[in-house]
LOZAPA-911365 format. One line per field, with one value per residue (C-alpha): x negated, y, z negated; residue in one letter. Coordinates in pm, whole numbers, plus 32768, in hexadecimal, padded with zeros to 4 digits. Example, Ala and Ser with C-alpha at 12.3 -4.5 7.8 and 13.67 -1.06 7.14 Angstrom:
! LOZAPA-911365
u (7B32, 7AA9)
v (7E3E, 7F96)
w (7CF4, 7D36)
type (A, S)
***
This chain:
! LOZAPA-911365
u (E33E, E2F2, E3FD, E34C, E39A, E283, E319, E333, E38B, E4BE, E40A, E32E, E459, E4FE, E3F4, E3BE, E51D, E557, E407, E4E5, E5B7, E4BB, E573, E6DA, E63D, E6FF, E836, E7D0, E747, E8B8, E970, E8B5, E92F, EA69, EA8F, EA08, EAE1, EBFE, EBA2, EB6B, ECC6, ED5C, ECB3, ED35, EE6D, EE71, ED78, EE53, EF7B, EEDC, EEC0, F021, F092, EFD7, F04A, F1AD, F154, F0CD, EF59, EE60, EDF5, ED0C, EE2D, EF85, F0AA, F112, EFAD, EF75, F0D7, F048, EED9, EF73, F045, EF2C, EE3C, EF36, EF83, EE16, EDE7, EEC4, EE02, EC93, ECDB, ED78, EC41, EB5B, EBE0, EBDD, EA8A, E9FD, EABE, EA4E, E8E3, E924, E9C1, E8A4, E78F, E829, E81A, E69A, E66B, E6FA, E627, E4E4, E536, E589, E42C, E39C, E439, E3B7, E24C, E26A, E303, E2D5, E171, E209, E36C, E33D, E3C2, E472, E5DC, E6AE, E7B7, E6F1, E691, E7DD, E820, E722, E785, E902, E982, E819, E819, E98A, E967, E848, E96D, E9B3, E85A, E872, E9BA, E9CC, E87C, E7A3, E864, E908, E7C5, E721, E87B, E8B6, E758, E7B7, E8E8, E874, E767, E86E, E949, E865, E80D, E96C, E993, E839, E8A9, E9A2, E880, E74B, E7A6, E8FF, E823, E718, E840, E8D9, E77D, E73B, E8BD, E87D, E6FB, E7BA, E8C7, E855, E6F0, E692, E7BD, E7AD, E64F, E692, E7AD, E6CA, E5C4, E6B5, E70D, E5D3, E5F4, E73D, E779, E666, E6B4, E82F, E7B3, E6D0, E7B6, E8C8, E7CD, E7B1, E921, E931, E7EB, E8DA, EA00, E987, E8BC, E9D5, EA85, E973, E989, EADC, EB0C, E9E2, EA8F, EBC8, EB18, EA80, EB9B, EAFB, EBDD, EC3A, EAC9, EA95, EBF6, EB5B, EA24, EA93, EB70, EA69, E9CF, EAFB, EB5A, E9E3, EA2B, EB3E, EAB4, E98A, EA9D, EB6A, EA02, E9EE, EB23, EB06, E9CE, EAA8, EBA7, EAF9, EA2D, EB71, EBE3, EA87, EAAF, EBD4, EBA0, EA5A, EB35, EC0B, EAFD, EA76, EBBF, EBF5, EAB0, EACD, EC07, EB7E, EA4B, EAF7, EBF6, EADA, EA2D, EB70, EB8B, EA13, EAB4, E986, EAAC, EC20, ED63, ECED, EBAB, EC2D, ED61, ECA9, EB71, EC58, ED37, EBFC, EB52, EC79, ECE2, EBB2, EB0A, EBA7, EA6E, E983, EABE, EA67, E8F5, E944, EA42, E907, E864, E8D7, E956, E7FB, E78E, E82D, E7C9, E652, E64D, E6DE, E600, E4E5, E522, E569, E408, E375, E3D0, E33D, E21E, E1D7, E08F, E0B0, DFBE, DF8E, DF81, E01E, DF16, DF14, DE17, DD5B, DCCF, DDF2, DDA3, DE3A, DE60, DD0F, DCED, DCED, DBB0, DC07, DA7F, DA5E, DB97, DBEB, DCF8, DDBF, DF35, DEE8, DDE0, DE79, DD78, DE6B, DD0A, DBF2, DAAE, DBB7, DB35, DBE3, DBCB, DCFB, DCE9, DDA3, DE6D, DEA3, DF47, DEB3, DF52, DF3B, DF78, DFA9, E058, E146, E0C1, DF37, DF64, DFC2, E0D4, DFE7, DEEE, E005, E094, DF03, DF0D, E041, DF3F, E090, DF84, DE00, DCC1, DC53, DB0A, DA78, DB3E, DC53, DBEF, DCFB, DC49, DAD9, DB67, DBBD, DD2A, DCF6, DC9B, DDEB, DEED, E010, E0F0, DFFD, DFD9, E133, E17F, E077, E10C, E253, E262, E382, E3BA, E437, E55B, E615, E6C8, E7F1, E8E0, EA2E, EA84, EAB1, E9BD, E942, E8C1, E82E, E75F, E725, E66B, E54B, E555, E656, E692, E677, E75D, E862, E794, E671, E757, E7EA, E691, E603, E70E, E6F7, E572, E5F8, E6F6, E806, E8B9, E9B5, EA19, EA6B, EB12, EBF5, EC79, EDAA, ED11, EBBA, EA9A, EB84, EBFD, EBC9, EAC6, EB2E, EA91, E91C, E970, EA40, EB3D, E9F8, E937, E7B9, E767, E819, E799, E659, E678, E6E9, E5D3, E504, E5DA, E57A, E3F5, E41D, E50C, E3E4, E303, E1C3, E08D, E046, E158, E118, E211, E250, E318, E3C0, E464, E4A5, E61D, E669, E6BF, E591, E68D, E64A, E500, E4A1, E54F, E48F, E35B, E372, E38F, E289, E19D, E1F5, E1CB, E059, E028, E03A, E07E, DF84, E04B, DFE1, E0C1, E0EC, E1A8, E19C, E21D, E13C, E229, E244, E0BF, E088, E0AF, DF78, DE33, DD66, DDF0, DD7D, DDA4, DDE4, DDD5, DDC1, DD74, DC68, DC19, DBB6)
v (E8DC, E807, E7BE, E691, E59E, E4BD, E380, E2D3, E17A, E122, E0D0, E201, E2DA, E244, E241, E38D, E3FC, E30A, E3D9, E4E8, E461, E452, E59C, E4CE, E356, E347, E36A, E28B, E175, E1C9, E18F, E047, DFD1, E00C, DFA0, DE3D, DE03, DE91, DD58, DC5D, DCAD, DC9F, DB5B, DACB, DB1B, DA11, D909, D91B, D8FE, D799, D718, D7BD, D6AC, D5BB, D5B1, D5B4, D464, D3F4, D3FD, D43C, D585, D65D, D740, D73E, D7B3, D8F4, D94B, D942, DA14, DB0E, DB17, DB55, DC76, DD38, DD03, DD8F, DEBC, DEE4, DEB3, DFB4, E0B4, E03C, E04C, E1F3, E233, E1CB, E28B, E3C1, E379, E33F, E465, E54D, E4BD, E4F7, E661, E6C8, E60B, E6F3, E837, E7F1, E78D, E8D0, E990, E8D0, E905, EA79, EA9A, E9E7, EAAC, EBD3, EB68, EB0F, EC5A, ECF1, EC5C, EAEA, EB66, EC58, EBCF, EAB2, EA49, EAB5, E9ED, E8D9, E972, E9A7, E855, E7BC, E8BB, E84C, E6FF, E65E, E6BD, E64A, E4F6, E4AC, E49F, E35B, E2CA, E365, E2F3, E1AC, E11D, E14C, E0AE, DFD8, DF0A, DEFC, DE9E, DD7B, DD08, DCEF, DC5B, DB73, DAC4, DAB0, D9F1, D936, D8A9, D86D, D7CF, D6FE, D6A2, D5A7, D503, D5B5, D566, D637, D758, D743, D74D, D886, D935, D8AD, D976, DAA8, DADC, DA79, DB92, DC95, DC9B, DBE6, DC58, DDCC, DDD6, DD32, DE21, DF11, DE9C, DE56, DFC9, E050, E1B9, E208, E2AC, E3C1, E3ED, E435, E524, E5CB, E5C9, E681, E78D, E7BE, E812, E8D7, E997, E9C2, EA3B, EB0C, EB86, EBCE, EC68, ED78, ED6D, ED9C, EEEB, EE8A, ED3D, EE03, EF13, EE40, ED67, EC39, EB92, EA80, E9ED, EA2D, E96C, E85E, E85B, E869, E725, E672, E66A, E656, E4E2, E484, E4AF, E41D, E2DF, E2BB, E2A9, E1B2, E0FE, E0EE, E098, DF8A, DF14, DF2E, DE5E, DD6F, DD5C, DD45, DC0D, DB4C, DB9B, DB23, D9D0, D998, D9BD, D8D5, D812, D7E6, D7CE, D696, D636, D65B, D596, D488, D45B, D46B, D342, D270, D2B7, D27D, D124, D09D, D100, D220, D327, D31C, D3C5, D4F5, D4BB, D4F2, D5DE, D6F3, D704, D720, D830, D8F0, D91C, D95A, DA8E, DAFB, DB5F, DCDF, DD80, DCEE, DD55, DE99, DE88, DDAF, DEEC, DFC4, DF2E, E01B, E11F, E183, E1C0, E2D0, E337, E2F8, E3ED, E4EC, E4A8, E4A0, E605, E68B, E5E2, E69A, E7EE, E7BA, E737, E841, E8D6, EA4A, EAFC, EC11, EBA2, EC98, ECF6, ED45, ED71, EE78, EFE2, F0D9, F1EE, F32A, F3C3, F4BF, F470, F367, F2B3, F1DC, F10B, F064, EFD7, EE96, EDED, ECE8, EC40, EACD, EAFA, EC5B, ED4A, EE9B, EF71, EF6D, F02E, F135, F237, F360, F45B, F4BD, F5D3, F5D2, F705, F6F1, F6B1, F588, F561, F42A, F45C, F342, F2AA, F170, F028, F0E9, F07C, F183, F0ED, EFC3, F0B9, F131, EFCF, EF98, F0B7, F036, EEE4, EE27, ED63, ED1D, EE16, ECD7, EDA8, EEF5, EFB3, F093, F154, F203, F2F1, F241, F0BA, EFDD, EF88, EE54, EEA2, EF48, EEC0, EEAD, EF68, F084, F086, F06A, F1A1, F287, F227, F283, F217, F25B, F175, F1E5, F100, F178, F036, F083, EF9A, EF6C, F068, F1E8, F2E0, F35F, F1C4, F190, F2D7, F263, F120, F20C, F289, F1C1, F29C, F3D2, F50C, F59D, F6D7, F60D, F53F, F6AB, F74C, F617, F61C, F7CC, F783, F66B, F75A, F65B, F6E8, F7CA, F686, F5DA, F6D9, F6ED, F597, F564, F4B0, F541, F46D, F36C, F337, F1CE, F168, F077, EF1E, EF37, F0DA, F0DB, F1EE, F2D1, F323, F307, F476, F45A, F2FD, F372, F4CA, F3E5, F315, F480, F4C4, F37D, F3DA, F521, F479, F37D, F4A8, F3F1, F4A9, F403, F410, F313, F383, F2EA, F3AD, F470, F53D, F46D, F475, F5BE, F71D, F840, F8EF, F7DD, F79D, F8DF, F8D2, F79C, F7F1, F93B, F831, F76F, F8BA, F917, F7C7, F7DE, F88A, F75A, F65A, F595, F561, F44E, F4BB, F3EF, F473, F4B3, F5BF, F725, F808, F70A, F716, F89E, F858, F78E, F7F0, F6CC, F60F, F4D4, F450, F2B2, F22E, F090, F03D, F14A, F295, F3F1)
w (18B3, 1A15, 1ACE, 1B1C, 19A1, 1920, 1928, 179A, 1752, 16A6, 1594, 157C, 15C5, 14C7, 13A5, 13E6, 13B4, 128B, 11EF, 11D9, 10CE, 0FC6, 0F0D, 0F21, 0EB5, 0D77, 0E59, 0F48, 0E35, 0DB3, 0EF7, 0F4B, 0E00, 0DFF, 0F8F, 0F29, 0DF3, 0EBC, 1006, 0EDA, 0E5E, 0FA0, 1011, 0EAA, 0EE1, 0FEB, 0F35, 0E00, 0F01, 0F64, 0E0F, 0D98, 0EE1, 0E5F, 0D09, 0D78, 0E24, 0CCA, 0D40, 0C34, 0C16, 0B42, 0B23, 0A9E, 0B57, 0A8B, 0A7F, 0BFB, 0C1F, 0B11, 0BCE, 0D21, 0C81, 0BF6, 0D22, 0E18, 0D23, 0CED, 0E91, 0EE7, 0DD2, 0E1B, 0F82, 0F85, 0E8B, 0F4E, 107E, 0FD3, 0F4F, 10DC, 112C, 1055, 109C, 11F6, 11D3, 10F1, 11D1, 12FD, 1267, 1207, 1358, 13D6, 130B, 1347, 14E6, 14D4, 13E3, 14F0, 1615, 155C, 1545, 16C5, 1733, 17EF, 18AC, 18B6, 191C, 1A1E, 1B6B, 1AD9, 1B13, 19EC, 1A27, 1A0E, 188F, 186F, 18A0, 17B7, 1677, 16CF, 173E, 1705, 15A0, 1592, 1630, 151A, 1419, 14A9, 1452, 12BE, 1280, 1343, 137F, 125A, 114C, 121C, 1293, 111E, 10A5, 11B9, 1165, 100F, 102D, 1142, 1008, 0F27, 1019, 107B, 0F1B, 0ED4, 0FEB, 0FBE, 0E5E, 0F1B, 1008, 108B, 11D0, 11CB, 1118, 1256, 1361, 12DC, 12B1, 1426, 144D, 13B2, 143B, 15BA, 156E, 14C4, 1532, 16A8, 1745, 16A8, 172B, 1882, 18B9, 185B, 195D, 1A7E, 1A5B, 1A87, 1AE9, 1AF5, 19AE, 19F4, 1B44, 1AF0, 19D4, 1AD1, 1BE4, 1AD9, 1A52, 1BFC, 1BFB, 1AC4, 1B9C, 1CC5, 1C3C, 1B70, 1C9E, 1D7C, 1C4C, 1C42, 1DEA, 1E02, 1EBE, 1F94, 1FE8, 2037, 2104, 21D8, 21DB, 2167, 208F, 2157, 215B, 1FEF, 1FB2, 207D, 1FD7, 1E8B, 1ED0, 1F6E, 1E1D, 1D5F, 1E3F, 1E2E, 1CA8, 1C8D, 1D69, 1C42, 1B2F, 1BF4, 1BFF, 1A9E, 1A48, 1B1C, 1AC1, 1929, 199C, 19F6, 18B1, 17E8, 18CF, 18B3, 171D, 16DF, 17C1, 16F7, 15DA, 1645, 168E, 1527, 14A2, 154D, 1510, 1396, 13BA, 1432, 13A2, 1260, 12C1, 1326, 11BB, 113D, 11FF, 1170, 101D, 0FE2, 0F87, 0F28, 0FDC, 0EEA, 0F9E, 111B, 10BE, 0FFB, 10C7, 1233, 1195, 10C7, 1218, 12E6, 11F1, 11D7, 133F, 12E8, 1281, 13BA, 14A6, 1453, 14A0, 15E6, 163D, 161B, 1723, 1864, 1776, 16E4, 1828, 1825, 16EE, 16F3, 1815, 1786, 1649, 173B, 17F4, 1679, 1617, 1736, 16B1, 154D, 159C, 16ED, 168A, 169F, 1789, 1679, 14FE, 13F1, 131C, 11A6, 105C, 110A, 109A, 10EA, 11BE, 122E, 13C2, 1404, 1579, 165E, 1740, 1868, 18F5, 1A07, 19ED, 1B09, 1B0E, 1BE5, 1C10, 1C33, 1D99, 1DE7, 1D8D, 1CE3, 1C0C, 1CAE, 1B98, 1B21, 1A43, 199B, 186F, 17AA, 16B4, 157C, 15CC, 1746, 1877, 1958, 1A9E, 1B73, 1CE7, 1DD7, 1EE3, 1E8C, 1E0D, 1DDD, 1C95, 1BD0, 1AE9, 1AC0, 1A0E, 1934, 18B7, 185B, 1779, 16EF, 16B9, 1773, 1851, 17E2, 188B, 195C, 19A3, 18E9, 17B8, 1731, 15FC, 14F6, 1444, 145C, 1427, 1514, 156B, 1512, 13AF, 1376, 12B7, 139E, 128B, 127C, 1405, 143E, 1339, 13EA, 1545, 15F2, 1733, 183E, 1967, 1AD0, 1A68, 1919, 18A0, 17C5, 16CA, 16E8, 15CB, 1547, 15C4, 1493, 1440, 1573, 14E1, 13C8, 1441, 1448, 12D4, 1221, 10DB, 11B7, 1164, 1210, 1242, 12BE, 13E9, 1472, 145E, 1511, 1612, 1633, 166F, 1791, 180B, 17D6, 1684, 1745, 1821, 170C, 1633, 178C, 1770, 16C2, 15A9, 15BC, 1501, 14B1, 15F9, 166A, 179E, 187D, 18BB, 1951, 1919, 1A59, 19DE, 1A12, 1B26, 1B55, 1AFF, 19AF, 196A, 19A2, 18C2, 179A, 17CC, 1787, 1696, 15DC, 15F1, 1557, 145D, 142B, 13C3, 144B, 1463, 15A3, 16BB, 17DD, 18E6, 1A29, 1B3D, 1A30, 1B29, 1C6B, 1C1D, 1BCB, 1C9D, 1C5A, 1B6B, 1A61, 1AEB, 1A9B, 192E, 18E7, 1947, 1887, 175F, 17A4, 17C8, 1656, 15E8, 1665, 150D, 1443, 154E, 165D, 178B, 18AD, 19C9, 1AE6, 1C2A, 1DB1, 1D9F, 1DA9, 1CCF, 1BA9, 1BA9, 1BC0, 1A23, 1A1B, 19A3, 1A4B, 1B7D, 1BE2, 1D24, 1D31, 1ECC, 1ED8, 1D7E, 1D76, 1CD8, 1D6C)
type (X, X, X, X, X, X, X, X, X, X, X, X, X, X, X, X, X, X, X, X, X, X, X, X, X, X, X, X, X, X, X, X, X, X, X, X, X, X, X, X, X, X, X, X, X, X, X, X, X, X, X, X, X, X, X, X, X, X, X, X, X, X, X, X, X, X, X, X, X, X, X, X, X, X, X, X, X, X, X, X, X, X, X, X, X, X, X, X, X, X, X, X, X, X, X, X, X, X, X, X, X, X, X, X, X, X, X, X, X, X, X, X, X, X, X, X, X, X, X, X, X, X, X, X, X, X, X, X, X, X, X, X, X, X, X, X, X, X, X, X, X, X, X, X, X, X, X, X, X, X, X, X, X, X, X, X, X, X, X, X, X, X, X, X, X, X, X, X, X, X, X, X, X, X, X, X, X, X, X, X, X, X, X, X, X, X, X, X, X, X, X, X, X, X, X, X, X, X, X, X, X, X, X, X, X, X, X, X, X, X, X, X, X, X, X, X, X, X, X, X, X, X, X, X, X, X, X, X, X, X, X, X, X, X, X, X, X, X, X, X, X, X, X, X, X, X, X, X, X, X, X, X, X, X, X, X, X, X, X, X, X, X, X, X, X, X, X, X, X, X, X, X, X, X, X, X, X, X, X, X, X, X, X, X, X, X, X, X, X, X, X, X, X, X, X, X, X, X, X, X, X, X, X, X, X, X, X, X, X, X, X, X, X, X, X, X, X, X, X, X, X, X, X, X, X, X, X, X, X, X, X, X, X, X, X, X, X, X, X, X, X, X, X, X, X, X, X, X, X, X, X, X, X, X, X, X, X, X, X, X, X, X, X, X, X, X, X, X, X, X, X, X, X, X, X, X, X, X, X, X, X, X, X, X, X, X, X, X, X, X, X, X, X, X, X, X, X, X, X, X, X, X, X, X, X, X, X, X, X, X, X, X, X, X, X, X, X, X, X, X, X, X, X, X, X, X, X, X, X, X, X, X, X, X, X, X, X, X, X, X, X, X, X, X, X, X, X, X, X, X, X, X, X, X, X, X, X, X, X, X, X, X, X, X, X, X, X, X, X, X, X, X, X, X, X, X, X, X, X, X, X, X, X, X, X, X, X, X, X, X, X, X, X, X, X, X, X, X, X, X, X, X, X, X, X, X, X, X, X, X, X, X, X, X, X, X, X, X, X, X, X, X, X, X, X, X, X, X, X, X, X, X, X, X, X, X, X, X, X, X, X, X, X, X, X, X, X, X, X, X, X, X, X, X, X, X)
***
């Protein structure tokens, strides 16, 4: 994901989003029904209010009196049911819309990770799988059914109205086309950017916050709280200065609706008394007509409301878009042959970060049954060559072969099983020990976690702790330090039982004692393990059987 956003219409925003409902449509065909039903009864419940007057003025009606008492009765019974159904109905569209959309962004964030992800701001992420998601409720349970239902309703009015005199029908489609579709669309249009740039500027925040979250003893070391404060409201007042923008810009799309309904109000009033004065309708004629379209502007309201509001909305739709439809850099693969670990061949391998060259014609042998060392200085490249083993970025130039067939060949299942690979950064989840273990080998034993852990000389730090496996790790795995962050990341890989291990800086955390019981591990699991080792330092690599040497992106 860019943290640049294409930039969508409104319209392409929203038919994308509204494709999305296809598994709910009997819902939403069930919502819209029962939303325009409920508006007719409520608009009714004024028209038959106008004829009950007339009637009591002895004005011929189609009606009779205890029939237009009875009719107004069950429409506002039936109003007040229609109207709660077809909330819940939106609602549970929306709710169930939201937790598809969830799921379709974390599948997505799964087939970008981590190539498309590294490096970018995860606050900003954080933003768009939180209060972006959120805010789309707003558009499933308010603006979908509520713009097929107003243009519904707004035909049906205006042939009721119409049946009076064509010319009252044509001023209250002229009314309902001016309110619920020009001035939507020129709110819409006088807004321009504002809704994306306020959803940008908020996944910013999110970015920075949860940056100096992560800073904090830095910040306080250094003693620079004062200029984070100041930076971080900076862009809380230039926030707060793009809502007060579009609220404004709302406000003033309410006022200029409800003049223009005035407006055709008065027009309808008149136009009916002059038809009335020719003698082309009766009182019925300009009564009925007046108080039909003055009752009736509800539904349109609601889309002119939308105008600013969607804004909002359509950006966050757009920077969700932009996550499901990110092209990963590396596609999973699947159908293939299966195949099983006997050695490893790295060709001519090149490869680049955007114009930065990182490989430059690597080549390397790995053994099934050995121990590879990689030797380099920082930033030669060596992790790169690691994460394309691990197929996380495409061989831009030459080949990695698995057991004679290309990497890219591989089902990503079947690499992924024959893989374990351990970063210089162990990331941990807020939760017990002996699950963040298990993430490795989820119906693993209890005999298989401590004999992982003995293997990563970790087991008797645990059993220490007051509530050993089950004791809980802190948020980001701050209640640990790097050495024992690091040793349950080993402890993970031999958990994983991979036949090739892919380690990088295994030991950069940890004292010689556990060094030393480590790599005593890894030297027995030579006999049915392959073992890539990366490190700088000489004692972790007096266990390898080949070293490589890796200086600016090439191999000596």
């Amino acid at each position: 994901m860019n943290n640049k956003y294409h930039k969508r219409s409104g319209f392409t925003v929203m038919m994308r989003l509204i494709g999305l409902v296809k598994p709910l449509a009997g819902f939403m065909f069930l919502a819209v029904f029962m939303g325009l039903i409920g508006h007719l009864c409520a608009a009714f419940i004024t028209i038959f209010g106008g004829y009950a007057v007339a009637e009591l003025l002895h004005i011929e009606t189609p009606f009779s009196l205890t029939f237009l008492f009875v009719g107004v009765c069950v429409f506002a019974l039936a109003r007040g049911i229609l109207r709660y159904a077809e909330q819940a109905c939106n609602h549970f569209i929306a709710f169930k819309l939201l937790a598809l959309i969830r799921d379709k962004v974390f599948q997505a964030l799964r087939r970008l990770c981590p190539a498309k992800l590294e490096g970018k701001e995860k606050g900003n992420l954080i933003s768009v799988i939180t209060s972006d998601i959120e805010l789309l409720e707003v558009f499933y349970a308010h603006t979908i059914s509520p713009i097929t239902i107003a243009f519904l309703f707004s035909l049906i009015m205006c042939v009721f109205i119409g049946n009076f005199h064509p010319l009252l029908g044509v001023i209250a489609l002229a009314a309902y086309i001016t309110v619920g579709v020009i001035i939507p669309l020129a709110a819409s249009r006088f807004s321009g950017d504002d809704g994306i740039r306020f959803r940008t500027k908020s996944g910013d925040l999110s970015a920075f916050v949860l940056d100096s979250l992560r800073g904090l003893s830095e910040t306080l070391q250094y003693n620079q709280g004062a200029k984070r404060l100041t930076e971080m409201n900076a862009r809380t007042d230039s926030l707060s200065e793009d809502e007060e923008s579009m609220k404004r810009t709302a406000g003033k799309n309410q006022a200029v609706t409800n003049m223009m309904i005035l407006l055709f109000d008065l027009s309808m009033l008149f136009t009916a008394a002059m038809l009335y004065q020719s003698g082309r309708i009766g009182f019925i004629g300009v009564m009925i007509p007046t108080i039909a379209l003055m009752s009736s502007f509800g539904p349109v309201v609601a889309l002119a409301n939308l105008g600013s509001t969607l804004q909002n909305t359509f950006a966050a739709g757009n920077r969700v878009l932009d996550i499901l439809e990110e092209v990963p850099a590396v596609e999973e693969i699947h159908g293939n042959k299966e195949v099983s670990f006997n050695g490893a061949l790295v060709k001519n391998v090149s490869f680049s970060y955007g114009e930065e060259k990182i490989l430059d014609d690597i080549s390397l042998e790995i053994p099934q049954d050995s121990v590879i060392g990689i030797a380099g200085r920082s930033g030669s490249g060596k992790s790169t060559l690691l994460k394309l083993l691990m197929r996380f970025w495409k061989v831009q130039q030459g080949s990695i072969r698995i057991s004679q067939t290309e990497i890219e060949q591989i089902n990503t299942g079947n690499l992924r099983d024959m893989e374990s690979f351990v970063t210089q950064e162990t990331h941990l989840f807020h939760d017990s020990i002996r699950n963040n273990l298990r993430i490795a080998k989820l119906d693993a034993t209890e005999e298989e976690i401590q004999t992982a852990c003995k293997k990563a000389s970790i087991h008797d730090f645990i059993m220490s702790l007051p509530q050993g496996y089950d004791t809980p790790v802190g948020e980001l795995g701050d209640t640990l330090s790097g050495g024992e962050r690091q040793r349950i990341g080993l402890a993970r890989a031999f958990l994983h039982d991979a036949p090739l291990m892919l380690l990088d800086e295994p030991t950069s955390n940890l004292d010689s004692l556990n060094e030393a019981v480590i790599l005593k591990s890894l030297r027995e699991e030579k006999k049915d393990k392959t073992v890539v080792l990366v490190s700088h330092r000489q004692s972790t690599m007096r266990i390898a059987d080949c070293v490589y040497s890796v200086e600016n992106g090439r191999m000596s």
